[in-house]
C-alpha positions as CSV (number, residue, x, y, z in Angstrom):
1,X,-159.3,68.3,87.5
2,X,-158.5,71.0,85.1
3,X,-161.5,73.0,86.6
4,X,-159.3,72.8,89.7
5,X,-156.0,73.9,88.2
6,X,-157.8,76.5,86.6
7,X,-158.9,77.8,90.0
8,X,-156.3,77.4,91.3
9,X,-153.9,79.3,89.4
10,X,-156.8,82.3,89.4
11,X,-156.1,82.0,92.9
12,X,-152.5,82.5,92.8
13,X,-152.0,84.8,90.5
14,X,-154.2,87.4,92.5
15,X,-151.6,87.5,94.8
16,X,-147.6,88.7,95.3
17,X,-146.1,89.6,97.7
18,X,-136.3,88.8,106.9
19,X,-133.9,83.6,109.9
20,X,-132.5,80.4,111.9
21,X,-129.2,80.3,113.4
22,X,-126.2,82.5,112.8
23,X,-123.3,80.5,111.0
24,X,-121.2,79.4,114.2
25,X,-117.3,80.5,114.8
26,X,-115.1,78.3,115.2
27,X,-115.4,75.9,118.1
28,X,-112.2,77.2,120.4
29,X,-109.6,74.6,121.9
30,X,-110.4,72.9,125.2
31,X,-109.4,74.8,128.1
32,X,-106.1,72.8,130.1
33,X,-107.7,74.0,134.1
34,X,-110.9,75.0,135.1
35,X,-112.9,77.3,132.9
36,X,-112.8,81.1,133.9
37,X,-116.6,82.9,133.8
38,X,-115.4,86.4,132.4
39,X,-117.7,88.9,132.4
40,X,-117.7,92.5,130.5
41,X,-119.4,95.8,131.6
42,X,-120.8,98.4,129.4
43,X,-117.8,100.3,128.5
44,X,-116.0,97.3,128.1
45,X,-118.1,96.2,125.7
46,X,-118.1,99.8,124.0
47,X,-114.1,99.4,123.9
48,X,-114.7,96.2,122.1
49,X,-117.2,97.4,119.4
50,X,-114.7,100.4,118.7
51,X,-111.9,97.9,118.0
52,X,-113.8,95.9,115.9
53,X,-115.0,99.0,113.9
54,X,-111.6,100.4,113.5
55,X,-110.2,96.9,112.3
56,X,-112.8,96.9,109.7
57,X,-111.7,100.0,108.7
58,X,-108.6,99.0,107.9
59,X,-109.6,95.9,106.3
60,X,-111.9,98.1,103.6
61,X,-109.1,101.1,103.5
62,X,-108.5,100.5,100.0
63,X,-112.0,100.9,98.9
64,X,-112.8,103.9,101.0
65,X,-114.2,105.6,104.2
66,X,-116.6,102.7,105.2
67,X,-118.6,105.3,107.5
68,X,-119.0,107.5,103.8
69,X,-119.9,104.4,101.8
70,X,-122.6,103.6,104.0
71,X,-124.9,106.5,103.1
72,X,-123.6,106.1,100.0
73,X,-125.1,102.7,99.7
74,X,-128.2,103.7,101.5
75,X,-129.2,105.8,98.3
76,X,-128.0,103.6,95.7
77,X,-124.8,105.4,94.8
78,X,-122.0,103.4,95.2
79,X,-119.5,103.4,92.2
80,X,-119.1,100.2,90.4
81,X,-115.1,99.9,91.3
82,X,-116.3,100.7,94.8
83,X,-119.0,97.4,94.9
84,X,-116.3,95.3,93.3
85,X,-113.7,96.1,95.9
86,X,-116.4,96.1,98.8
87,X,-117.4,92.3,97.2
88,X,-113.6,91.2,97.5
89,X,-112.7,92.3,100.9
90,X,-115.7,90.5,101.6
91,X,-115.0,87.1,100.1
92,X,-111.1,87.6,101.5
93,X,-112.2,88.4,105.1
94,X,-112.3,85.8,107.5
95,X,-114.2,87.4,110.5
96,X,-117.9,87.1,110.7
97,X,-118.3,90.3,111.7
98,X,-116.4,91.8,109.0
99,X,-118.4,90.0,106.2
100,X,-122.2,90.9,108.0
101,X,-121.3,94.5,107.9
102,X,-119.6,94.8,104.5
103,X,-122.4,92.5,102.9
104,X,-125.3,94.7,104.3
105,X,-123.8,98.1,102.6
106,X,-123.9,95.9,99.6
107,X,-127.2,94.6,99.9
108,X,-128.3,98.5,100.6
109,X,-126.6,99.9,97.4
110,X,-128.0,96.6,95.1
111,X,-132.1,97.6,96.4
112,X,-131.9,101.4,96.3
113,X,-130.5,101.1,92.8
114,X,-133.7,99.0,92.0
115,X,-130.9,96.2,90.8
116,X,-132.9,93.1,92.1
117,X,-130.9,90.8,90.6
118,X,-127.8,91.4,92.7
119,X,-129.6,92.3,95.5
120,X,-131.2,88.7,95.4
121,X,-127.6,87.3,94.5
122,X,-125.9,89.7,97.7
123,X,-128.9,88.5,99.6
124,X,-128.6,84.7,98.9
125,X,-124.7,85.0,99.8
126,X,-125.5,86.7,103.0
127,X,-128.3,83.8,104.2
128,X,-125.8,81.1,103.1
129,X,-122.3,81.7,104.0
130,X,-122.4,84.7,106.6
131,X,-125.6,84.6,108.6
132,X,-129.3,83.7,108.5
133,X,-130.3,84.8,111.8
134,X,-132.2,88.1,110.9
135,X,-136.1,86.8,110.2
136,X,-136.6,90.4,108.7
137,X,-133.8,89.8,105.9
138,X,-135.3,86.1,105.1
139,X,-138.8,87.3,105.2
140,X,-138.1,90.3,102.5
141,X,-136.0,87.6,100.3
142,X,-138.8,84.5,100.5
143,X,-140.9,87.6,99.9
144,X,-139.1,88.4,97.1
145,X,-138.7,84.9,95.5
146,X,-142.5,84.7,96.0
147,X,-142.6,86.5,93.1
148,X,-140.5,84.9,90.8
149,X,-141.5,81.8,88.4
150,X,-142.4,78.1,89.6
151,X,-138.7,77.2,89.6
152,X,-138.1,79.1,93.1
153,X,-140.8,77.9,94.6
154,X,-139.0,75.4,96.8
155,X,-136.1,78.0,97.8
156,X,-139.1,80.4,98.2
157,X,-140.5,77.8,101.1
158,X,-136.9,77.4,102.8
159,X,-136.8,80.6,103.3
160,X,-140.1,80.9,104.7
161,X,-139.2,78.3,107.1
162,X,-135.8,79.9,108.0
163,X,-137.6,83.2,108.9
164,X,-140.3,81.3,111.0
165,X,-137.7,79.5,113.0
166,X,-137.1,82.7,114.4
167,X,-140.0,84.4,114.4
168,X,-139.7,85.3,117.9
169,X,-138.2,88.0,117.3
170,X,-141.5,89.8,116.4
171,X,-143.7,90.6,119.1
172,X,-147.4,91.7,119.2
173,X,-149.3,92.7,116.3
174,X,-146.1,92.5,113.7
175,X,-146.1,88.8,115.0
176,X,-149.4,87.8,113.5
177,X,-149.0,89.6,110.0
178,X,-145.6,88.0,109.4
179,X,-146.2,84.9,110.2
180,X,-149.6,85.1,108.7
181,X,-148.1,86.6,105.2
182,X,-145.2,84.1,105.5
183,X,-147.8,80.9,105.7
184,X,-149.7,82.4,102.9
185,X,-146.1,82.9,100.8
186,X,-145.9,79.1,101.5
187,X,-149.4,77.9,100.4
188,X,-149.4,79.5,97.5
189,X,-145.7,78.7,96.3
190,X,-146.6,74.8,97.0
191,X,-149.8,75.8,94.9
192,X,-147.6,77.3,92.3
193,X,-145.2,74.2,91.9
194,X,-148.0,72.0,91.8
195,X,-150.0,73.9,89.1
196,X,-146.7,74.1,86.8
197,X,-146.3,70.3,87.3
198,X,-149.8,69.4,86.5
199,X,-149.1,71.7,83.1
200,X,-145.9,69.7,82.2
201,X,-147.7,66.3,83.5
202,X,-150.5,67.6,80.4
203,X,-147.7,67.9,78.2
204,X,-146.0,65.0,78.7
205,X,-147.8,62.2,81.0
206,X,-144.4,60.6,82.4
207,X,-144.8,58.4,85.8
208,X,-142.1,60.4,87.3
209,X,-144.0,63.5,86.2
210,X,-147.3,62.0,87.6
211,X,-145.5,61.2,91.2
212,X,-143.8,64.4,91.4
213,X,-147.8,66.0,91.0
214,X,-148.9,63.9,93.8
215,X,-146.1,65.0,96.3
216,X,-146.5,68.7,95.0
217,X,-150.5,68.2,95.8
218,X,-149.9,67.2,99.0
219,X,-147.7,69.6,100.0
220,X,-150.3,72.5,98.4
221,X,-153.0,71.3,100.4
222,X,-150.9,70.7,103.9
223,X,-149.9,74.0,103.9
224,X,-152.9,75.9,102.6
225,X,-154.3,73.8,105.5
226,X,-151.6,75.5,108.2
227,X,-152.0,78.7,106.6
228,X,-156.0,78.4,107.3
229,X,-155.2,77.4,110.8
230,X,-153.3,79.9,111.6
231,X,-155.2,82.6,110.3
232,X,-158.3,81.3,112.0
233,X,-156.1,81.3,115.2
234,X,-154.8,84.6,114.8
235,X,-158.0,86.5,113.9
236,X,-157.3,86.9,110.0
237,X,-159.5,86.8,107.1
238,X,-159.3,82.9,106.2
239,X,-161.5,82.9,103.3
240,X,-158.6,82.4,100.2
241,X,-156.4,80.2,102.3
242,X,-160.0,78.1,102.8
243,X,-160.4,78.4,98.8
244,X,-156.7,77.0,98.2
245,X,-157.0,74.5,100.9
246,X,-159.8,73.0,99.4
247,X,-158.6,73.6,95.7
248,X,-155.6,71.4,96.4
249,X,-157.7,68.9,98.8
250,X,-160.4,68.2,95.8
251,X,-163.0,68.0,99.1
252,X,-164.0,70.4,101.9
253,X,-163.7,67.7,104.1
254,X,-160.1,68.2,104.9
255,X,-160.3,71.6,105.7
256,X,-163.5,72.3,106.8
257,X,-162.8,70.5,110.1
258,X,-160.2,73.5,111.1
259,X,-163.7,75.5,111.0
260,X,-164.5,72.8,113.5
261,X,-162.3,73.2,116.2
């Protein structure tokens, strides 16, 4: 068993290293007659995305020219009275819209300043309470949380699923490596978590302890299983997802029948 572990965690450590739907609006009161189809041409449209813009303008007025602090953000140079105003129109605002576009200056400034912490704070706020619809945004975060400790595991793999939900978004050649690298980010964070149980199981043998090792087990070893699936499907090399799944399994048997099909 230790053997295992020991692989194991060789295994993960070799490696490190974006969603679902968009937070809905508010559901609008029935309709008294017959509902009207209302259709918009281009320039209507146009004339909408203008009036949007120039509301927003207003609404971030008091921190700046929003089209400056764009580039601004883009190369990390956003003042610190700037981010904090930016942060409060954001948390006051109560349009959608208004929050996506604020939060994703802020999300710019917070990674081109290499300031990863707020980025991944920006970041979480974004997926959670504005929208989780972009499976590039969850795929950089659960790509991101990859790397952290044991303790993110779990969020690591919600966000993995969040960004497969809508992985059709990618097309072609981009498809398979996502959704490749994102099944890989899985197995080994379920490998992870059931590793750094098994260490604190050695510690102290507890039943809870020893349950929670089974459950983390079986996930490592269902998912290093689709992970080998997949990349046997999509023409990728399978041979570390094979090594995991079989690390976790204890037996080739599980996953050698995938060679099978």
């Amino acid at each position: 068993m230790r053997f295992v572990g020991s692989v194991v965690i060789a295994i993960a450590m070799t490696v490190s290293g974006g969603c679902g739907n968009k937070k809905a609006e508010p559901a609008a009161a029935p309709a008294t007659s017959s509902p009207q189809w209302v259709s918009f041409d281009d320039e209507e449209e146009e004339e909408e995305d203008d009036l949007m813009m120039v509301e927003l303008m207003k609404a971030t007025a008091e921190c700046g020219n929003l089209k400056k602090l764009e580039p601004s953000a883009m190369m990390g140079k956003l003042k610190d009275g700037e981010v904090r105003c930016l942060d409060d129109t954001l948390k006051d605002s109560d349009r959608q819209t208004f929050k996506d576009k604020i939060s994703r200056v802020l999300m710019a400034d917070a990674w081109a300043k290499g300031d990863y912490h707020r980025w991944e704070a920006v970041v979480r706020r974004h997926l959670l309470e504005v929208d989780r619809s972009d499976p590039n945004l969850c795929y950089k975060f659960a790509l991101h949380l990859s790397k952290a400790n044991a303790e993110k595991s779990d969020e690591t793999m919600k966000w993995v699923d969040v960004a497969l939900e809508n992985r059709s978004h990618w097309s072609g050649d981009l498809y398979k490596r996502r959704v490749n690298s994102l099944r890989k980010m899985k197995a080994l964070s379920a490998t992870k978590k059931w590793t750094w149980i098994e260490g604190r199981l050695l510690e102290t043998p507890t039943e809870e302890l020893r349950s929670d090792a089974r459950l983390a087990r079986n996930e490592a070893k269902t998912y290093a299983r689709e992970w080998l699936e997949y990349a046997k499907q999509a023409g990728k090399d399978y041979t570390q997802a094979l090594q995991l799944c079989i690390s976790a399994a204890g037996t080739d048997g599980f996953c050698s029948g995938v060679l099978d099909d």
